[in-house]
N, C-alpha and C positions, 0 to 999 in steps of 0.2 A: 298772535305770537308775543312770548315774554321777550322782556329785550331783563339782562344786569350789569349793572356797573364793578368794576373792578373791586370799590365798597360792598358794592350788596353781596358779592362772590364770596369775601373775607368774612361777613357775618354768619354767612348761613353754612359753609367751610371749614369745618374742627377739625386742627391736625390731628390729630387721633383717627376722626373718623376716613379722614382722607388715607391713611397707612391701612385699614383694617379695609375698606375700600377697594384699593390698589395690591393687598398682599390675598384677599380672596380670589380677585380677578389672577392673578397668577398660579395660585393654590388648583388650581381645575384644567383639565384637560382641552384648552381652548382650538387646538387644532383642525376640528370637523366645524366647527361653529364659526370663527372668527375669517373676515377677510378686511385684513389691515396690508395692502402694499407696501413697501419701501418707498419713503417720504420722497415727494417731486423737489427739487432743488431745480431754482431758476437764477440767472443773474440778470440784475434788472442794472439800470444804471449806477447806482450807489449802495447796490443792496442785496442783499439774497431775499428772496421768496421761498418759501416751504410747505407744501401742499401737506396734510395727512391727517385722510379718509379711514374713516373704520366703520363697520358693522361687525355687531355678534348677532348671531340666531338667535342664541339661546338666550342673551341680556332682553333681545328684543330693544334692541336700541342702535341708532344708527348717528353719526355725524363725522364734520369734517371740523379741524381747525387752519386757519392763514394764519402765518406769520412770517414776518419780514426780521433780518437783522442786519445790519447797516453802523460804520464806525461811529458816525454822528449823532442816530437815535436810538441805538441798544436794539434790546429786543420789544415789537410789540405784536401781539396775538389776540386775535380774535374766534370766538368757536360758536358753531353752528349746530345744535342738537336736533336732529331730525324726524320725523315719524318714521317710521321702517318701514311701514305700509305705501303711505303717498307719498315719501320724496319731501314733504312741506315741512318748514321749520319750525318747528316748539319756541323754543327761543334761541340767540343770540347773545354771546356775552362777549362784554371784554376779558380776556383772559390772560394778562400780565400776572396776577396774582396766581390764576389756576394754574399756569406754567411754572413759575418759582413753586408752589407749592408740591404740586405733582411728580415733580424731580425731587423734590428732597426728602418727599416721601416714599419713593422708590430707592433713595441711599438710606434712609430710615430702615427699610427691611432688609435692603441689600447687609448693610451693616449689624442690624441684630441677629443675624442667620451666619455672618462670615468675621465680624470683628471680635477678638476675644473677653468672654465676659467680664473679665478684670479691666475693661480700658477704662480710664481714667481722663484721658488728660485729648483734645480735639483741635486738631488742627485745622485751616484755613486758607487757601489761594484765593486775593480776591475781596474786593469789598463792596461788592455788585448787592443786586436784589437776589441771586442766588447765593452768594454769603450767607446774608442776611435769613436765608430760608434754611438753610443747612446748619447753622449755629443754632438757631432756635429747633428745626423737627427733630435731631438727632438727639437731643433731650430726653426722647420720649422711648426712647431704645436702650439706654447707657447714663449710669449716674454719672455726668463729668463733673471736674471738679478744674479742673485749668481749661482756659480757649485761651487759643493765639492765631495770629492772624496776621500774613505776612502780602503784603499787595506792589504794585509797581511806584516808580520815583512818585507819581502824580497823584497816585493816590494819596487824598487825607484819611489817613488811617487815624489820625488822634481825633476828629471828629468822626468816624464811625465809631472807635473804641465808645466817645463820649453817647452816640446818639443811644448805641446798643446795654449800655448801663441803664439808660433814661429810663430808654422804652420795654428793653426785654428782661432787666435786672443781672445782667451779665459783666464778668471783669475779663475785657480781653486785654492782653498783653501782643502790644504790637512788638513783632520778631524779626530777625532776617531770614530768607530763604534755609539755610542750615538749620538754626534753631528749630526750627516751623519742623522741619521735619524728624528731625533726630528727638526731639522731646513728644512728638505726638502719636498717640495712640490709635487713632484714628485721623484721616490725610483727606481734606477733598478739595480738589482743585476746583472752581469756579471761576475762571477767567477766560478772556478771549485770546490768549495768548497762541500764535502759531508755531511756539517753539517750547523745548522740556524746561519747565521752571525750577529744577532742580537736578542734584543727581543722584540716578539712583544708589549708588553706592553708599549714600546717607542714610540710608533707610535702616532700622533698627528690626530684628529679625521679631517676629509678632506684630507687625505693624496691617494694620487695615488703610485701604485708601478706596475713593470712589472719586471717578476721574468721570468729571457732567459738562465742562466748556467745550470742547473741540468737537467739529460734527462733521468734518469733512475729510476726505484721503490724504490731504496733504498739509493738514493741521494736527499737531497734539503739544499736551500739557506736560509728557512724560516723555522718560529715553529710552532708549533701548532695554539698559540695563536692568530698569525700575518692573519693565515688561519682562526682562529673563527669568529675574530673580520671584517672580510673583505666580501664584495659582490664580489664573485670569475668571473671570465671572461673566457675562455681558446679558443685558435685557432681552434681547435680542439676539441671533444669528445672523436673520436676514440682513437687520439695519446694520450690525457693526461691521460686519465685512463686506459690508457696500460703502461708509461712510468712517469708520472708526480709524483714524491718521494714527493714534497712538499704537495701535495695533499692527495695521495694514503696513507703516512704515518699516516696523524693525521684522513684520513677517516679508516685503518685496526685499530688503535686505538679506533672508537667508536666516537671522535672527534665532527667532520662531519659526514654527510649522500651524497650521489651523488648529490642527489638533492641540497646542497648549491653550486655548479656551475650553476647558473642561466641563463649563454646562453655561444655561442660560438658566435667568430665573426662574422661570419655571422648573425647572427641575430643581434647585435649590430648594423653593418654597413649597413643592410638593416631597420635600425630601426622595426624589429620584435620585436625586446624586449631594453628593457632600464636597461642601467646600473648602473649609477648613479641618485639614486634618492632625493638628498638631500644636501646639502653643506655641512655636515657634514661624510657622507656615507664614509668609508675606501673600496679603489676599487683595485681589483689586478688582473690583467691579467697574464695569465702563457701560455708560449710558449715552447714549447717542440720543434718546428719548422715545417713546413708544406712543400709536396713536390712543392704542387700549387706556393708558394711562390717563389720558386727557376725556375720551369716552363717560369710562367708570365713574371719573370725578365731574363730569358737567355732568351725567344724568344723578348725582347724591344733590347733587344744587337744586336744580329744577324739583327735583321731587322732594325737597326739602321745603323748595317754597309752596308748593301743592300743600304741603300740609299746612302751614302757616295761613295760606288763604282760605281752605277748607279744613279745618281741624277737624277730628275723627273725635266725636263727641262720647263719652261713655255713658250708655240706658242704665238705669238703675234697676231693679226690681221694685214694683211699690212694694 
């Protein structure tokens, strides 16, 4: 059994390939092939627990990942890549990285498929390790040209501004909640926040947003309004109307109806259905998180390091 460290997962890991990855796996008709449950949600004494199990037929690959989230020590994830045959495990990684990574590359195509090609300018909730993954993968989708980035009282946002110049060559402009959103093109909330961080009524018509912190019924990052005014997206069916608070709330209100979630990504990315119909159209993708996603991306790892350890030599001709 390979064991990776959260380092070895970053190196062998290119956000590029992690989106093309993650947008195939969607692009296909997984429904006969795939058994991914609705993630187990446990309360443990200071923590949630998160169970989610997947298998595909067809990938021929199986695994589970745990992770725990807790006020005191964030989120941490661990994943299990399995044989599909015996049950035994391939390897084990840490997957702090392959989580932040794997979300933002799921708003990386949610976003190239539903935010308008003209966006320019990337907004921010949050100054987390998913900030940090969503300022950098959305890159790869959208020429941006301004980040902002608007966080709570405690947060040091002048040293994330600073670290994210250092390391990623970025100038973000720390904002307040209004700015953050009336100026941006693109909106992703990344906090742990159990209440809407804004209103929607700020919202600027052409606006894209991808809402990734809230994962429970009676948690979200958004309001009512944000939810009316918007042609809703989700990863999933299952997960978000089992788990999705931004949703489930202003739909047990009366709000909404089911029906204003008008497709899941797969249908987006298989173009079944269209997102954005209009340059004015407000588009909002909501990720609860999929186990598929974490799947795809541990077995590019593992089979990345297969070849690294065994290179596939090329014969010449004499």
């Amino acid at each position: 059994m390979q064991t990776f460290s959260d380092d070895q997962v970053r190196q062998l890991a290119k956000p590029g390939e992690i989106i093309l990855i993650i947008r195939n796996a969607f692009a296909r008709d997984f429904r006969a092939t795939l058994r991914m449950p609705v993630r187990t949600q446990i309360e443990l004494a200071g923590s949630i627990l998160l169970l989610m199990p997947c298998f595909d037929e067809e990938l021929h690959a199986a695994g589970v990942k745990i992770v725990s989230v807790s006020p005191k020590a964030g989120v941490n994830a661990t994943y299990a890549l399995l044989d599909a045959e015996t049950g035994k495990a391939l390897a084990v990684m840490e997957a702090n990285y392959l989580t932040d990574q794997r979300t933002a590359a799921t708003s990386a195509i949610a976003t190239d498929l539903l935010a308008r090609k003209d966006a320019k300018s990337l907004g921010v909730f949050g100054s987390g390790r998913q900030a940090v993954a969503h300022l950098t993968m959305l890159r790869h989708v959208r020429d941006f040209r301004q980040f902002f980035v608007c966080g709570s009282a405690r947060s040091d946002l002048a040293a994330f501004g600073a670290r994210m110049k250092t390391e990623h060559g970025l100038r973000i402009e720390v904002v307040d909640a209004q700015t953050c959103v009336r100026e941006s093109d693109v909106l992703c909330t990344c906090t742990t926040s159990s209440e809407p961080l804004f209103k929607g009524e700020w919202l600027r018509t052409g606006t894209h947003l991808n809402l990734v912190g809230a994962f429970q019924p009676h948690t979200r990052e958004v309001d009512d309004e944000t939810v009316r005014r918007a042609r809703v997206v989700v990863d999933t069916f299952e997960g978000s109307l089992a788990e999705a608070g931004d949703l489930l709330i202003p739909m047990n209100k009366g709000i909404v109806k089911a029906e204003h979630v008008i497709a899941d990504l797969h249908q987006i990315v298989s173009g079944e259905k269209i997102g954005r119909t209009s340059a004015d159209d407000i588009t909002l993708f909501k990720s609860v998180g999929c186990a598929l996603e974490d799947l795809v991306t541990a077995k590019l790892i593992f089979e990345k390091h297969k070849q690294i350890q065994f290179p596939i030599l090329e014969i010449k001709n004499s």
